[in-house]
PASEBA-1860 file (N, C-alpha, C; in nm, 3 decimals):
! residues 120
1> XXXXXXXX> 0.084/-0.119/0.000/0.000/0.000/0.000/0.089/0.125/0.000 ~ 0.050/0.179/-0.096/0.149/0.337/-0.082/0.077/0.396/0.030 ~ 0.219/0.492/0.057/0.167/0.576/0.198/0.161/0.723/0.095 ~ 0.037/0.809/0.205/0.062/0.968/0.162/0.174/1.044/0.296 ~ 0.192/1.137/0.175/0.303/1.203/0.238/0.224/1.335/0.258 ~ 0.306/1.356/0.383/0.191/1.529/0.379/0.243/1.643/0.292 ~ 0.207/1.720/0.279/0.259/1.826/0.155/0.316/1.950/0.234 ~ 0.285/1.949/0.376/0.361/2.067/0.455/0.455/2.016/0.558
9> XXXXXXXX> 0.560/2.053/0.577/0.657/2.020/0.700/0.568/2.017/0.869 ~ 0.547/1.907/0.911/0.487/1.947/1.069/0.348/1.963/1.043 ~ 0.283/1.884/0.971/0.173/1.853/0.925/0.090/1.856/1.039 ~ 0.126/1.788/1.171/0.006/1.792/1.264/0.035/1.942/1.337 ~ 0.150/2.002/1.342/0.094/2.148/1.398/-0.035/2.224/1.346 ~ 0.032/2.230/1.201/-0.035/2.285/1.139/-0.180/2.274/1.134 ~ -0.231/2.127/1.150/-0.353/2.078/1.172/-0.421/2.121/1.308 ~ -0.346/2.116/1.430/-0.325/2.166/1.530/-0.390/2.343/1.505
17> XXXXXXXX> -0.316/2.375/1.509/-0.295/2.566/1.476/-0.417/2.614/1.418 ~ -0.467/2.542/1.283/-0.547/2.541/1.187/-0.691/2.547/1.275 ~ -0.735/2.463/1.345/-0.838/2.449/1.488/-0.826/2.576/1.570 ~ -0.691/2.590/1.649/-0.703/2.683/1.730/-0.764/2.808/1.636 ~ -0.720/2.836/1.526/-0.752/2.948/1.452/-0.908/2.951/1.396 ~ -0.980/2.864/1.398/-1.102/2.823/1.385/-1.182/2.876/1.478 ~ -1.144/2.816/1.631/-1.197/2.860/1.719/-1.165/3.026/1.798 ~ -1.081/3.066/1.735/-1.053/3.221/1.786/-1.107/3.301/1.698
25> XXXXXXXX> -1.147/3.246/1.618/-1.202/3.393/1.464/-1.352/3.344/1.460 ~ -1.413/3.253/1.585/-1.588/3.198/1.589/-1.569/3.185/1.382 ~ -1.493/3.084/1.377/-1.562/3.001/1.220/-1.548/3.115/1.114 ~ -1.539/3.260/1.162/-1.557/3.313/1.073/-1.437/3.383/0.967 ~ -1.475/3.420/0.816/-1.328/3.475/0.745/-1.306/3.605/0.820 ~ -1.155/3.589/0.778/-1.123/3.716/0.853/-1.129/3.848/0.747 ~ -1.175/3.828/0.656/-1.223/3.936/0.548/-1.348/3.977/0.539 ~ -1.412/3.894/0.541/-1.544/3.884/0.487/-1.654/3.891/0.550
33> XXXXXXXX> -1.586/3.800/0.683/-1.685/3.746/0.797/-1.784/3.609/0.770 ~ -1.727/3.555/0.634/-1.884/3.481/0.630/-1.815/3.332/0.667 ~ -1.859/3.234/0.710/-1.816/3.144/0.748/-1.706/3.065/0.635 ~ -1.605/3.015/0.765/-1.503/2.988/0.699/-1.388/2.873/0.744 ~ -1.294/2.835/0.668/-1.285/2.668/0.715/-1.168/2.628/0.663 ~ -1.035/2.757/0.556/-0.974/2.747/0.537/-0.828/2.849/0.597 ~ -0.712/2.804/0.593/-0.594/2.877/0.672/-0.534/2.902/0.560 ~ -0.479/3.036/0.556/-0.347/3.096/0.433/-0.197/3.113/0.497
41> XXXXXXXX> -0.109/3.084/0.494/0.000/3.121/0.542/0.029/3.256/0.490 ~ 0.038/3.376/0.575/0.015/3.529/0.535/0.191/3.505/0.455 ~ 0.275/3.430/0.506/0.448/3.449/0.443/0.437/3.376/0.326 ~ 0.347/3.281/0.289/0.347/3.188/0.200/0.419/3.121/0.213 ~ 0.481/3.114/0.358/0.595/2.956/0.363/0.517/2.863/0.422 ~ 0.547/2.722/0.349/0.495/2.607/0.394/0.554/2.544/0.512 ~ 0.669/2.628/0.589/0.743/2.599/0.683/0.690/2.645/0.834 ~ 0.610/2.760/0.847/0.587/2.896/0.937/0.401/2.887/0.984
49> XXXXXXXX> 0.396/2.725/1.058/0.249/2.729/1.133/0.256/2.786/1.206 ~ 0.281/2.917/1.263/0.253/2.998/1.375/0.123/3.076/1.369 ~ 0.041/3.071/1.472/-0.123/3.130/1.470/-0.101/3.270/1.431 ~ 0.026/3.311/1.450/0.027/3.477/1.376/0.047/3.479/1.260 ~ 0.104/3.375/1.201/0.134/3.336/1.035/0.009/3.287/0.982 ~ -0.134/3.254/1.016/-0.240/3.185/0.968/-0.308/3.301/0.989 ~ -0.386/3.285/0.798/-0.485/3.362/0.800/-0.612/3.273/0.822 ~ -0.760/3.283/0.872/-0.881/3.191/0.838/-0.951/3.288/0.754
57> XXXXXXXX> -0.996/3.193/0.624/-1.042/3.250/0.518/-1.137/3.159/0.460 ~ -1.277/3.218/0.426/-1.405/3.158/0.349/-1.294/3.091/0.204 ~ -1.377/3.035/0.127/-1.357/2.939/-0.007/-1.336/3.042/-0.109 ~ -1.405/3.155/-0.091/-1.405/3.267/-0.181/-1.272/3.355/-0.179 ~ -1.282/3.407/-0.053/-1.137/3.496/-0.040/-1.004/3.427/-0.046 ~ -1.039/3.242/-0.021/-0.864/3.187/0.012/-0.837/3.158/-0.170 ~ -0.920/3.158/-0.294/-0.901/3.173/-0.397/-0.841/3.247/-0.424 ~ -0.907/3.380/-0.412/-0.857/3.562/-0.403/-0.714/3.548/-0.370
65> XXXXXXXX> -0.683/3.467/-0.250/-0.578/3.515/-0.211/-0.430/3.435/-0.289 ~ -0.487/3.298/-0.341/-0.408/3.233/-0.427/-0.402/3.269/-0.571 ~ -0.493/3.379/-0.602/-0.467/3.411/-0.767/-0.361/3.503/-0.745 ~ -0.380/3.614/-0.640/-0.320/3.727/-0.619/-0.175/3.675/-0.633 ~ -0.114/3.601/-0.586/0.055/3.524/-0.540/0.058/3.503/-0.693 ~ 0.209/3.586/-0.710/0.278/3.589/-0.841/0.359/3.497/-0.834 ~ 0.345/3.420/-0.960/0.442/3.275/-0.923/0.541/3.261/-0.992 ~ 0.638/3.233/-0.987/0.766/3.248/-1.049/0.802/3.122/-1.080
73> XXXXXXXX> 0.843/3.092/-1.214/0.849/2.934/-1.263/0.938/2.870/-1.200 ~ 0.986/2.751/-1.167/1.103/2.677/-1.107/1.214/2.700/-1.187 ~ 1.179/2.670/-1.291/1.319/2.667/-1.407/1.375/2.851/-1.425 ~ 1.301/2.940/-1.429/1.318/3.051/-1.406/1.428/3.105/-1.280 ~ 1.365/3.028/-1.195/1.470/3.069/-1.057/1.572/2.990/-1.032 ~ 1.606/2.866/-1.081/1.726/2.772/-1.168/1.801/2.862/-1.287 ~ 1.722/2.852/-1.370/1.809/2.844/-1.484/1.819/3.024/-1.544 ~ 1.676/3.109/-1.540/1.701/3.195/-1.564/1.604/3.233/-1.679
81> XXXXXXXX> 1.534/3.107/-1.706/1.461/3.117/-1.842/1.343/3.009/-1.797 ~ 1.182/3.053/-1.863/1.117/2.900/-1.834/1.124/2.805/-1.932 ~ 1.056/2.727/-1.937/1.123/2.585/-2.112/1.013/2.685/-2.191 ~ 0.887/2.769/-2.172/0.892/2.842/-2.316/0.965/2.919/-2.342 ~ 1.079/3.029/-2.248/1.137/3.100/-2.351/1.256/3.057/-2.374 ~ 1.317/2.864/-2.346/1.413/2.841/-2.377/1.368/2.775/-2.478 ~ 1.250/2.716/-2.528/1.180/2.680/-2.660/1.196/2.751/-2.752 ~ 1.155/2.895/-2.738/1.152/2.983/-2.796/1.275/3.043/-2.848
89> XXXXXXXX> 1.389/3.058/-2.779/1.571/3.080/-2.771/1.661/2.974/-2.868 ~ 1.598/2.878/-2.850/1.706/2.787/-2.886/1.648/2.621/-2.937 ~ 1.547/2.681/-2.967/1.490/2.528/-3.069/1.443/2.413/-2.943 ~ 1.430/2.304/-3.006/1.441/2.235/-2.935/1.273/2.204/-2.907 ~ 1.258/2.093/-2.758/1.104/2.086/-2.710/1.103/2.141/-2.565 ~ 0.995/2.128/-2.543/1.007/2.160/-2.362/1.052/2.015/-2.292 ~ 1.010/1.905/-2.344/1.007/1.763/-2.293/1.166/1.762/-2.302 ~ 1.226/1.821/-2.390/1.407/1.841/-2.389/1.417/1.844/-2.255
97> XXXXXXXX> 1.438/1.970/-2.244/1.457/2.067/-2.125/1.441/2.048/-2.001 ~ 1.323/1.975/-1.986/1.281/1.910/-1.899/1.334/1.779/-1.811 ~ 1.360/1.658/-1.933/1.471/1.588/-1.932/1.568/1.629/-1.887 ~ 1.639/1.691/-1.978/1.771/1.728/-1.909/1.796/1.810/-1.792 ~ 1.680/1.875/-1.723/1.659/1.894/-1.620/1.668/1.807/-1.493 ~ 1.596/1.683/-1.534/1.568/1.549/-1.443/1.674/1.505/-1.450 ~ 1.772/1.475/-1.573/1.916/1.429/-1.577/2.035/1.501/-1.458 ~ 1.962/1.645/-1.446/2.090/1.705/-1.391/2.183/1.756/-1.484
105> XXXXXXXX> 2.148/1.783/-1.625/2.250/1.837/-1.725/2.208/1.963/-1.760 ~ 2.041/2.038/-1.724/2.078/2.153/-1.803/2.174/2.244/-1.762 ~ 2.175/2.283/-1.651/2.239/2.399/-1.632/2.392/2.421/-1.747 ~ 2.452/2.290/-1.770/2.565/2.296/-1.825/2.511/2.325/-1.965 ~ 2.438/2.240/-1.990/2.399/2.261/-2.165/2.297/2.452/-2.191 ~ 2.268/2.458/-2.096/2.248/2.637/-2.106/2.365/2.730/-2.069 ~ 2.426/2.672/-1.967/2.576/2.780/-1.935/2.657/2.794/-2.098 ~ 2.655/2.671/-2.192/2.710/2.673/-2.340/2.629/2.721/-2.401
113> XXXXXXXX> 2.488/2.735/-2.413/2.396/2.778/-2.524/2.475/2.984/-2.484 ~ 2.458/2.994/-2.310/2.471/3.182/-2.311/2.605/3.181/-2.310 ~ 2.690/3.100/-2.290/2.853/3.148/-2.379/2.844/3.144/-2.511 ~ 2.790/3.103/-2.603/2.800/3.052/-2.746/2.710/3.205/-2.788 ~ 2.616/3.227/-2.736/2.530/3.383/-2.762/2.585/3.501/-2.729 ~ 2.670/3.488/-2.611/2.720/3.597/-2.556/2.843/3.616/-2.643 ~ 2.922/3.523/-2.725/3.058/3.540/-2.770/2.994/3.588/-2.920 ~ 2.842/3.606/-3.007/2.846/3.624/-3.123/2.813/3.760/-3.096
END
């Protein structure tokens, strides 16, 4: 049987915290007021269950509050580029990129693509 893994560090604080914060805001969002049943981490770290770090938020506003968060691609904050504008740069597929991501080779095979651009 596979096991689940929890998706936050300290999973039962958080579960923990998540209650206490339930019961200090009487159920309700802290925006809105209208009843409510979900927690936001105000830092957006998945690390930081502290009841001063939890927002309680209705279904409506904890949306709001996840469109709002500008997300910055992985490969972007790696490499510098996402696989569309290294698609776009330098041929190739995203399923490339990607690969050679999982390999552990892009960084080298892009450190040669921006020496090879930078020297023309």
């Amino acid at each position: 049987m596979e096991r689940w893994i929890a998706y936050y560090k300290d999973h039962y604080r958080l579960k923990k915290n998540r209650l206490i914060k339930i019961d200090q805001e009487k159920g309700r969002c802290e925006q809105c007021k209208q009843p409510a049943n979900k927690v936001k981490h105000i830092d957006s770290s998945r690390d930081n269950h502290d009841l001063s770090n939890l927002k309680l938020l209705c279904n409506e506003c904890f949306g709001e509050a996840l469109r709002s968060i500008k997300k910055v691609s992985k490969y972007r904050k790696l490499y510098g580029f996402t696989l569309d504008e290294m698609v776009k740069r330098w041929g190739k597929s995203s399923g490339y990129y990607f690969y050679e991501h999982r390999k552990g080779t892009l960084k080298d095979i892009l450190r040669k693509k921006k020496n090879y651009i930078n020297n023309t």
